[in-house]
C-alpha positions in Angstrom: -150.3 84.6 -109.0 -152.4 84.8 -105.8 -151.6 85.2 -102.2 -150.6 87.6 -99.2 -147.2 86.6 -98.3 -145.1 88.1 -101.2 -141.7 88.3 -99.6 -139.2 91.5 -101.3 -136.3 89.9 -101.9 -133.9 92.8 -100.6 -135.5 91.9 -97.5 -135.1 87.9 -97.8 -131.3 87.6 -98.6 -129.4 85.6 -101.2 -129.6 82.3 -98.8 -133.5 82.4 -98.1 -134.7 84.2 -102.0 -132.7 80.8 -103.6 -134.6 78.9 -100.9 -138.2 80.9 -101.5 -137.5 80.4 -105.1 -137.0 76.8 -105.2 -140.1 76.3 -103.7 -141.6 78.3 -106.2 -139.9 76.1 -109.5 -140.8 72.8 -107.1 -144.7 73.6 -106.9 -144.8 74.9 -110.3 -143.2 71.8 -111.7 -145.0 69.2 -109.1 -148.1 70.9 -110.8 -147.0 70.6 -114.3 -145.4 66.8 -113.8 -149.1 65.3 -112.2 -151.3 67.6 -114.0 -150.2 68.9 -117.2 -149.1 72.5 -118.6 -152.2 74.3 -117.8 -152.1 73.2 -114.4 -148.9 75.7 -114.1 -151.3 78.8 -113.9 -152.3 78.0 -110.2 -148.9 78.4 -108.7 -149.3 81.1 -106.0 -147.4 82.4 -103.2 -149.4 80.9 -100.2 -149.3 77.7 -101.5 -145.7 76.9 -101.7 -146.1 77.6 -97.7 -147.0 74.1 -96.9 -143.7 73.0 -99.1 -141.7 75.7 -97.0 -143.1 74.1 -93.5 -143.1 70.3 -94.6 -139.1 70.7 -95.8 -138.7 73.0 -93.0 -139.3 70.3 -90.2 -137.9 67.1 -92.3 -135.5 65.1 -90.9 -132.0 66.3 -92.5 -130.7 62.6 -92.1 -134.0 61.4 -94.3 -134.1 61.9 -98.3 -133.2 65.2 -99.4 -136.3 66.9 -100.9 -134.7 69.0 -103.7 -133.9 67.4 -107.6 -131.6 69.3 -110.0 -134.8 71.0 -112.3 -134.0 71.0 -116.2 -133.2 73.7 -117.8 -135.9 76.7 -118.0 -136.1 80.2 -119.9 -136.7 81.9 -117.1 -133.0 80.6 -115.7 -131.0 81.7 -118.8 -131.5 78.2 -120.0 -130.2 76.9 -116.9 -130.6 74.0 -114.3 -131.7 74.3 -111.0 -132.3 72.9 -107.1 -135.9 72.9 -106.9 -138.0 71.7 -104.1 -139.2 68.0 -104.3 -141.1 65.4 -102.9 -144.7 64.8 -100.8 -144.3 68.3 -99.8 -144.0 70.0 -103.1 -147.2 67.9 -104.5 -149.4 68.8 -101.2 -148.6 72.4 -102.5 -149.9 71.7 -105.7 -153.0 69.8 -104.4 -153.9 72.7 -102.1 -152.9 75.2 -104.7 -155.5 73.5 -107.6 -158.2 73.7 -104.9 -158.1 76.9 -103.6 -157.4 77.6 -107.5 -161.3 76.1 -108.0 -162.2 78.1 -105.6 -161.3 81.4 -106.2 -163.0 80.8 -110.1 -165.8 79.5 -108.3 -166.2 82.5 -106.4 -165.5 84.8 -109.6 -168.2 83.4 -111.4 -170.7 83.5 -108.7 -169.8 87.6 -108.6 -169.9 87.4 -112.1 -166.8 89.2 -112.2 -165.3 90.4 -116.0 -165.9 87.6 -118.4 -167.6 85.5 -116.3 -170.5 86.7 -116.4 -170.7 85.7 -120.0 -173.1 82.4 -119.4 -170.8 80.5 -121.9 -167.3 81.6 -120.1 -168.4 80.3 -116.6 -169.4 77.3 -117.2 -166.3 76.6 -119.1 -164.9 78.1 -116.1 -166.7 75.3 -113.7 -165.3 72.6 -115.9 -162.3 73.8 -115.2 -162.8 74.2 -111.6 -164.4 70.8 -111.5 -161.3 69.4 -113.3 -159.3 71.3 -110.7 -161.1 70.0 -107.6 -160.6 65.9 -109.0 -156.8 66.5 -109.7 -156.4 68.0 -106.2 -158.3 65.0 -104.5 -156.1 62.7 -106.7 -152.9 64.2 -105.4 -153.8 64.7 -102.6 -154.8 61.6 -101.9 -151.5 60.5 -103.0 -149.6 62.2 -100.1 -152.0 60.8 -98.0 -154.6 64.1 -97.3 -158.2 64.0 -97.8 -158.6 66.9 -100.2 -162.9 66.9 -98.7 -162.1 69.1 -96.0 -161.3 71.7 -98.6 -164.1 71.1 -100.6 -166.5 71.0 -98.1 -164.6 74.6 -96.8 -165.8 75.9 -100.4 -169.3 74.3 -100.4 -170.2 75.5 -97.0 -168.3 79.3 -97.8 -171.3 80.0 -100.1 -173.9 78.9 -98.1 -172.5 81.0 -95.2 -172.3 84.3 -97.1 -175.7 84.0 -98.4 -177.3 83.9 -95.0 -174.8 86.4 -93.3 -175.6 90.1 -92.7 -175.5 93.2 -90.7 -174.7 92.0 -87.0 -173.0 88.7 -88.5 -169.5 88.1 -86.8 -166.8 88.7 -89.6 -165.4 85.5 -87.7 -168.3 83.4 -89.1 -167.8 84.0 -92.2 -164.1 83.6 -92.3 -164.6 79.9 -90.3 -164.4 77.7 -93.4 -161.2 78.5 -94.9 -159.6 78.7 -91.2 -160.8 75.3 -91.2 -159.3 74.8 -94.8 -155.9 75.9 -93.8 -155.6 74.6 -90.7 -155.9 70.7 -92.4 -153.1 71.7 -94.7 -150.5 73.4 -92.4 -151.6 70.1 -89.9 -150.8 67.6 -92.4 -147.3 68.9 -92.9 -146.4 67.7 -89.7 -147.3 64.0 -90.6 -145.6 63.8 -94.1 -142.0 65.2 -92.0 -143.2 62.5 -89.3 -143.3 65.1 -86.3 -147.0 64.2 -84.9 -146.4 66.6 -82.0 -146.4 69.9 -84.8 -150.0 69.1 -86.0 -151.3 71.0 -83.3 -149.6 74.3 -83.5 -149.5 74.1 -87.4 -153.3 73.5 -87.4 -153.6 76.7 -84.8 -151.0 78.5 -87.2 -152.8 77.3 -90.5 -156.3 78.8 -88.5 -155.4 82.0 -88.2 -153.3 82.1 -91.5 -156.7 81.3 -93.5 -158.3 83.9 -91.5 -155.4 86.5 -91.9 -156.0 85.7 -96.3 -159.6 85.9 -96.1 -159.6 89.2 -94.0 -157.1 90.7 -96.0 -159.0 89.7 -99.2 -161.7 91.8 -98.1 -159.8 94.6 -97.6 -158.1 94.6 -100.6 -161.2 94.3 -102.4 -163.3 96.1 -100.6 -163.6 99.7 -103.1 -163.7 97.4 -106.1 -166.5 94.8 -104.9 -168.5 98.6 -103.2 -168.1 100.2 -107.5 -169.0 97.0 -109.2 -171.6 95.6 -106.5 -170.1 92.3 -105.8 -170.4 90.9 -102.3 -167.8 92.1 -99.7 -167.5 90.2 -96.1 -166.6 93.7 -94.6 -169.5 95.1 -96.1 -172.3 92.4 -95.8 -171.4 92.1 -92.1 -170.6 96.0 -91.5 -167.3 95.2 -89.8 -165.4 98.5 -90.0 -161.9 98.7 -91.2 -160.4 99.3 -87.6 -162.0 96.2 -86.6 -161.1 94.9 -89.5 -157.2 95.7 -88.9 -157.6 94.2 -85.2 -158.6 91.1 -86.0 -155.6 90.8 -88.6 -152.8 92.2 -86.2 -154.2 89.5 -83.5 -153.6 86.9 -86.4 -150.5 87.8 -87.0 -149.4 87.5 -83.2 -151.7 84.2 -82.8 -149.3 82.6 -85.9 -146.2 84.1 -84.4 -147.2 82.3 -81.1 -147.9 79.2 -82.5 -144.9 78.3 -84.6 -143.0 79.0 -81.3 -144.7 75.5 -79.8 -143.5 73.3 -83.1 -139.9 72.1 -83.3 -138.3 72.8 -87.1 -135.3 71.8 -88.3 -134.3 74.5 -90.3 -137.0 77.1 -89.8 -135.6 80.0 -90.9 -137.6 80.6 -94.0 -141.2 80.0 -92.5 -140.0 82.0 -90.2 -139.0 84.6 -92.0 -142.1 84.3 -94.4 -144.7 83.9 -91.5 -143.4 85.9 -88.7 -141.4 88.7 -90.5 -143.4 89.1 -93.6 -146.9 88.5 -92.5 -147.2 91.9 -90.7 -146.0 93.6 -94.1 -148.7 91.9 -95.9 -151.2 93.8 -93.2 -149.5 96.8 -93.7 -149.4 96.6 -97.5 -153.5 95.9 -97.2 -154.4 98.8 -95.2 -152.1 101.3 -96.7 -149.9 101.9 -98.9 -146.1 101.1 -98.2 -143.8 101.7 -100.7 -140.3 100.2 -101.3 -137.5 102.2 -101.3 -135.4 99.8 -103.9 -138.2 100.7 -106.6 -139.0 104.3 -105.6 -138.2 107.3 -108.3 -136.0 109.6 -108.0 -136.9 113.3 -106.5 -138.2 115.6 -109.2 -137.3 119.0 -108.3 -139.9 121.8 -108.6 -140.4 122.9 -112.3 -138.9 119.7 -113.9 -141.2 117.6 -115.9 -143.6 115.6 -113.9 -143.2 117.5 -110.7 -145.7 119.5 -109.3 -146.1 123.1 -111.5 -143.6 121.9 -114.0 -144.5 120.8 -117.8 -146.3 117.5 -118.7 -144.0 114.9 -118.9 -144.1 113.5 -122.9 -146.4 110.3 -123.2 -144.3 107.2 -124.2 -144.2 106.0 -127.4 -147.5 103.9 -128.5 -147.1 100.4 -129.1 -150.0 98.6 -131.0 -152.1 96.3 -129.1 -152.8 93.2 -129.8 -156.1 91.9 -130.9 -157.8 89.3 -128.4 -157.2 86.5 -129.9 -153.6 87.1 -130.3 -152.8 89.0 -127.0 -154.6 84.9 -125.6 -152.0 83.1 -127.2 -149.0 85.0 -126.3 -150.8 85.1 -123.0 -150.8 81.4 -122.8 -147.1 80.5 -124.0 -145.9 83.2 -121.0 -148.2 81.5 -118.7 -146.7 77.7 -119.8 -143.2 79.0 -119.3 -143.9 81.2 -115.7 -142.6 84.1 -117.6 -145.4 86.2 -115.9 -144.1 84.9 -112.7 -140.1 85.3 -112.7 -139.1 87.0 -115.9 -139.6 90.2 -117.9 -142.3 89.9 -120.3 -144.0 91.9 -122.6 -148.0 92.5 -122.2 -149.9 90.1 -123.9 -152.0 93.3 -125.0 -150.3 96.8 -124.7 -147.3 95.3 -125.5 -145.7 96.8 -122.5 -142.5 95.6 -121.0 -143.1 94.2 -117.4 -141.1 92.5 -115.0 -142.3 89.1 -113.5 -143.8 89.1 -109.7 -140.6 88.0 -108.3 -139.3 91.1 -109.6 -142.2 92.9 -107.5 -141.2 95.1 -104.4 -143.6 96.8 -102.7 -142.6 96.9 -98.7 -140.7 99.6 -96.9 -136.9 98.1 -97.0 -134.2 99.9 -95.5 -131.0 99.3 -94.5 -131.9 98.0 -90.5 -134.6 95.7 -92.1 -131.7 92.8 -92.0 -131.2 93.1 -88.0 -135.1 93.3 -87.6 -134.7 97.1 -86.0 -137.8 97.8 -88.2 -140.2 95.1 -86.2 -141.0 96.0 -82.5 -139.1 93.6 -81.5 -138.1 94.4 -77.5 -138.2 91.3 -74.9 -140.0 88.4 -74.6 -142.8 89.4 -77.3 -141.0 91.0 -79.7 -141.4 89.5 -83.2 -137.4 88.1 -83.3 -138.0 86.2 -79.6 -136.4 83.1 -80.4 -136.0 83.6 -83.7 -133.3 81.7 -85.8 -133.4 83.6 -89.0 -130.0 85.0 -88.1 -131.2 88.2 -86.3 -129.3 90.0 -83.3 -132.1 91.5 -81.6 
């Protein structure tokens, strides 16, 4: 699971969590029903975006967009209302390319395994396959999956030739460009022509907000292992850096105020609300109070001056081969996504990325006392995502 927007679900409410996660089941499943089990493994936060904005401005007296999803282990064995529809397979077309992508852009680091001769270019196949059963869907729903493509072709050209002195905004051009197509096209499958303009503005700066805060992110591991960094290669500082990605954030907030939704209070919510957290979360280190550990008073075992905590018990690993296939049965079933699961390896017990809470939550995070939100800017002006301020 990839992306910036990963929304805590203190923070998102019953209502808007069973929304957020029925676009989750709907990409996942769009992916599996035109592409097959594997296909499953792209699923990623950002994606299921375009299936948030596409349902969010649909006409409610056109066909519904959700189906009643068969049962799944991850539900108890239960059924489910799952997203549906041209917007749920645009996610999954988008999702498969900037899948290709991102291994694309692995192997050319040679990152881990990849740079094993045989492992990437099984891993271009695989891209490759990725890229054809994007354009297929894609094409399907009516959107020209080339502009994406041509976003990742040109990418590699641009960071070869960039350096010291290079605007950071040249670099991050092609999947602005990328993203901007995709949130644009949204507005023609819900039939509201006048949105593609703000979406595409929205979609810009989204794709440069994910590329920026890729960098930053990865910016001590690509400095240790050698792999090219945009921050780095260009010498933008981090300050800069952090300007660029709060001007973003305001330039998307901006922009969804010029497109008519009608029911918009999940994008909102996920693009106005939990963007800036995403920013926060890349350049430092927020912590969320739902998951924190209790106080350890001085002298007690793990605090400061106290004894050494005793180690768990060891579980044995599994070998490689083994760890793969249990690896790939969690990965068929989104167990890794929704679910606790043990490690494929250590055999530890995890809890799937839904589970995940890493943002500051308190109790005023519900009435938006937490955003700076005071007059005509503040982040809730206009908003319809059931805030008072």
């Amino acid at each position: 699971m990839f992306g910036i927007v990963r929304p805590c679900r203190h923070r998102l409410g019953e209502k808007l969590t069973a929304q957020w996660t029925a676009h989750l089941c709907g990409l996942c499943l769009a992916l599996r029903g035109d592409h097959g089990q594997l296909a499953r493994i792209v699923t990623n936060y950002d994606g299921l975006l375009i299936s948030v904005l596409t349902e969010a401005q649909a006409d409610p007296a056109g066909p519904r967009g959700r189906r009643t999803a068969g049962p799944c282990p991850l539900r108890g064995m239960r059924t489910a209302s799952v997203a549906h529809g041209e917007g749920a397979r645009l996610a999954a077309a988008v999702s498969l390319v900037l899948a290709s992508a991102k291994v694309r852009d692995h192997v050319a680091d040679g990152d881990g395994l990849l740079a094993r001769r045989p492992v990437a270019l099984a891993a271009r196949r695989v891209a490759a396959g990725w890229d054809r059963a994007g354009a297929r869907t894609g094409s399907d729903v009516g959107f020209d999956t080339a502009v994406l493509v041509d976003a990742v072709d040109r990418q590699t050209g641009i960071e070869a030739l960039a350096g010291p002195g290079t605007p950071i905004l040249t670099v991050t051009e092609p999947t602005e460009t990328a993203t901007a197509a995709a949130f644009a096209h949204t507005a023609v499958l819900a039939g509201r022509p006048g949105n593609a303009a703000p979406l595409a503005e929205a979609g810009r700066l989204f794709g440069r907000l994910a590329h920026l805060l890729d960098a930053v992110e990865d910016r001590e591991a690509d400095a240790a292992s050698g792999a090219w960094n945009p921050l780095t290669a260009t010498g933008t500082s981090l300050d800069e850096a952090r300007r660029l990605a709060d001007d973003a954030v305001h330039g998307i907030r901006l922009a969804l105020r010029e497109a008519e939704f009608t029911d918009g209070g999940l994008a909102h919510r996920l693009l106005v609300h939990e963007l800036p957290d995403s920013v926060r979360r890349a350049f430092g280190t927020p912590s969320c109070a739902h998951g924190s550990h209790p106080y350890a008073p001085p002298g007690a075992p793990g605090a400061p001056g106290g004894p050494t905590p005793p180690e768990p018990p060891r579980r044995d690993r599994r070998g490689l081969l083994a760890g793969c296939a249990v690896w790939l049965g969690l990965a068929c079933t989104c167990q890794m996504c929704c679910g606790e699961y043990e490690d494929p390896w250590t055999r530890e017990r995890k809890e799937g990325c839904l589970h995940n809470c890493d943002c500051d939550c308190c109790e005023c995070c519900e009435c938006c006392n937490c955003c700076s939100c005071g007059g005509e800017d503040g982040c809730c002006s206009g908003c319809d995502c059931g805030c008072d301020c």
